[in-house]
C-alpha positions in Angstrom: -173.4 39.4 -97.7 -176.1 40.1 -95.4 -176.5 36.2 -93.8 -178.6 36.5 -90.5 -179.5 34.1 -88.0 -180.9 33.3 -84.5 -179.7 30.7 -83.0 -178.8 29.3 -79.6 -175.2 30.6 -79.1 -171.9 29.4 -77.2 -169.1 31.7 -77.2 -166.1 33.0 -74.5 -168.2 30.4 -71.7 -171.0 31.8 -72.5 -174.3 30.7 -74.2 -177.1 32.3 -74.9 -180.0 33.1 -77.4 -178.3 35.6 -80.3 -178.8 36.9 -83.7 -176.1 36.2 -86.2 -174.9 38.9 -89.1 -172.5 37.7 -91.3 -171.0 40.9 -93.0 -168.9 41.5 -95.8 -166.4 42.8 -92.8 -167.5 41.2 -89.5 -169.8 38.8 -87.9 -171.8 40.4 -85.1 -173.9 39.0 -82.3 -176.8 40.9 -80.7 -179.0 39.8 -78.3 -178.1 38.1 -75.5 -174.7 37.2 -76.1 -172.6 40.4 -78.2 -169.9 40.4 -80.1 -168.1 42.0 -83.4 -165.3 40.5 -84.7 -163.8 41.3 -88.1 -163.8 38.8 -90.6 -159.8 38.7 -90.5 -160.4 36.7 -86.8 -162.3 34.3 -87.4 -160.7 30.9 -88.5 -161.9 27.8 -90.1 -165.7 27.0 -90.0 -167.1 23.7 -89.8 -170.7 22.8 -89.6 -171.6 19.0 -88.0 -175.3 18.0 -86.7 -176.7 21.2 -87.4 -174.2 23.1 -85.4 -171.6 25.9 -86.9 -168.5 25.6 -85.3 -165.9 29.0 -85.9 -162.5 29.2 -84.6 -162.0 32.5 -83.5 -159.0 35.0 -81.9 -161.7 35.2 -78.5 -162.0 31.4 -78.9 -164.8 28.5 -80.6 -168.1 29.9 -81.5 -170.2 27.3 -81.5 -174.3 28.2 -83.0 -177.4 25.4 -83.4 -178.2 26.9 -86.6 -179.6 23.3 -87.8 -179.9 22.7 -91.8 -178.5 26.3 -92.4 -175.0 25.5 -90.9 -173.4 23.9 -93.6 -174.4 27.0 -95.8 -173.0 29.3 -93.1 -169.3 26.8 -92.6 -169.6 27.6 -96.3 -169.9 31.7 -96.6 -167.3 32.3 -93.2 -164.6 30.5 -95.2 -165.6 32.4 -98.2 -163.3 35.6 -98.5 -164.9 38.5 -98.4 -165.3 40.6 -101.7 -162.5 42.7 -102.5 -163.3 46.9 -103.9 -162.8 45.5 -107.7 -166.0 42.9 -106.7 -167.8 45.3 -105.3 -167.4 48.0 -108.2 -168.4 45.2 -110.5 -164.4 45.2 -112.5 -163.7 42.3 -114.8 -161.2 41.5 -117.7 -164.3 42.0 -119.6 -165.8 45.0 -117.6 -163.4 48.0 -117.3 -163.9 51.4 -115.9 -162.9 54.8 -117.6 -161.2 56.3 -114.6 -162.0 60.0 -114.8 -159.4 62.2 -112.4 -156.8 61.6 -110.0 -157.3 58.9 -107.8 -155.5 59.0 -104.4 -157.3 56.6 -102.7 -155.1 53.7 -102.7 -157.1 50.9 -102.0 -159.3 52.2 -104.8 -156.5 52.9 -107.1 -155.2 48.9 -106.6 -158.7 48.1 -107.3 -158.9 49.9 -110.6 -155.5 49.2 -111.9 -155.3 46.3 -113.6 -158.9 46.9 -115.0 -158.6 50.4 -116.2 -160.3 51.1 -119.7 -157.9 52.8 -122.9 -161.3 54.9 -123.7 -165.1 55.1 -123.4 -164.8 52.5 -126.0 -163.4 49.9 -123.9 -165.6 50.9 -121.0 -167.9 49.4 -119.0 -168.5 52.1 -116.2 -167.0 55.0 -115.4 -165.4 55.6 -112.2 -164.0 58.9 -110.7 -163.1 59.8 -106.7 -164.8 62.8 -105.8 -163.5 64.9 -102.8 -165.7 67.2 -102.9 -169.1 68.8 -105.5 -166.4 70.8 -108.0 -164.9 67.4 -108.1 -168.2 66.0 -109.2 -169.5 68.6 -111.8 -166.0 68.2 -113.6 -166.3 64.2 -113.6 -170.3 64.5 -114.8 -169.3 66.9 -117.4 -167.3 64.2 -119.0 -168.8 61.3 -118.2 -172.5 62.7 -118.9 -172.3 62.3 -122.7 -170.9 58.9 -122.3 -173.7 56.7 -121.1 -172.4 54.8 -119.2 -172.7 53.6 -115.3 -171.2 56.2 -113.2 -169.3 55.2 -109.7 -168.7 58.2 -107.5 -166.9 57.3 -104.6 -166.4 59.5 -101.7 -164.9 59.7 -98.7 -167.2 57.7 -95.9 -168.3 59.7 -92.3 -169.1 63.3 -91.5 -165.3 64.0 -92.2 -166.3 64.0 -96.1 -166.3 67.5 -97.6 -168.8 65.5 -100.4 -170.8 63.3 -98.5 -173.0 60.5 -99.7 -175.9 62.0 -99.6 -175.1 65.3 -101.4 -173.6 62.8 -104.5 -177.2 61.2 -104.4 -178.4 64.4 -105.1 -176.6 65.8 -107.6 -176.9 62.3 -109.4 -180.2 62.8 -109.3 -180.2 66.4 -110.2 -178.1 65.5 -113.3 -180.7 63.1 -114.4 
């Protein structure tokens, strides 16, 4: 989402100059009031007179955003995007799933959009623990095409990191 905004800030008896970032996960306030809290506690949103007003778990956020609060009330009460958003998945736009998937969020993303064959694909999508997992996925996706989602474990716990996908991406051509 991305949304971002300075604004004169009340929140938890507190008020204060802040920047605003709506994400697709959290809103976060720097500056000189802070907080992070995940889009699953914050409440309704409202925007009157130029201020947005958020019920929240810590309590009402209020922000003097002026003409941009009613755009603001409008993307907190938005739900976020879910994974099959983000990958792009439609009833016309399915993915070739190459591999096992054990991710289970990504595996309830792809199911009910999961392609017969290349023909009926719009991507191709394959989990990729680690580079062998890679070079066997771009073998047979390669020839196809077609967009290519690699998704890999987030963090320095990933044996594949996101980086090292770039890479070989790139290195693939």
């Amino acid at each position: 989402m991305g949304r971002e905004a300075e604004a004169e800030v009340r929140f938890r008896g507190q008020s204060g100059r802040a920047m605003l970032l709506l994400e697709s996960d959290r809103l976060i306030l720097r500056g000189g009031l802070r907080a992070r809290l995940a889009r699953g506690e914050l409440g309704a949103a409202t925007a009157q007179d130029g201020v947005l007003r958020i019920e929240t778990v810590e309590g009402v956020l209020e922000a003097a955003l002026g003409p941009a609060a009613e755009a603001w009330a409008k993307a907190v009460a938005k739900p976020p995007p879910g994974l099959a958003d983000k990958l792009g998945l439609r009833s016309d736009r399915r993915a070739l799933v190459i591999g096992a998937v054990g991710g289970l969020d990504l595996a309830e993303a792809l199911a009910p959009f999961r392609a017969a064959g290349p023909g009926d694909a719009a991507m191709v999508v394959a989990e990729l623990p680690d580079s062998a997992a890679f070079a066997a996925a771009w073998a047979e996706a390669g020839p196809l095409a077609l967009p290519f989602w690699g998704v890999t474990r987030k963090g320095k716990a990933s044996a594949f990191a996101e980086a090292e996908l770039r890479a070989a991406l790139r290195a693939a051509g």
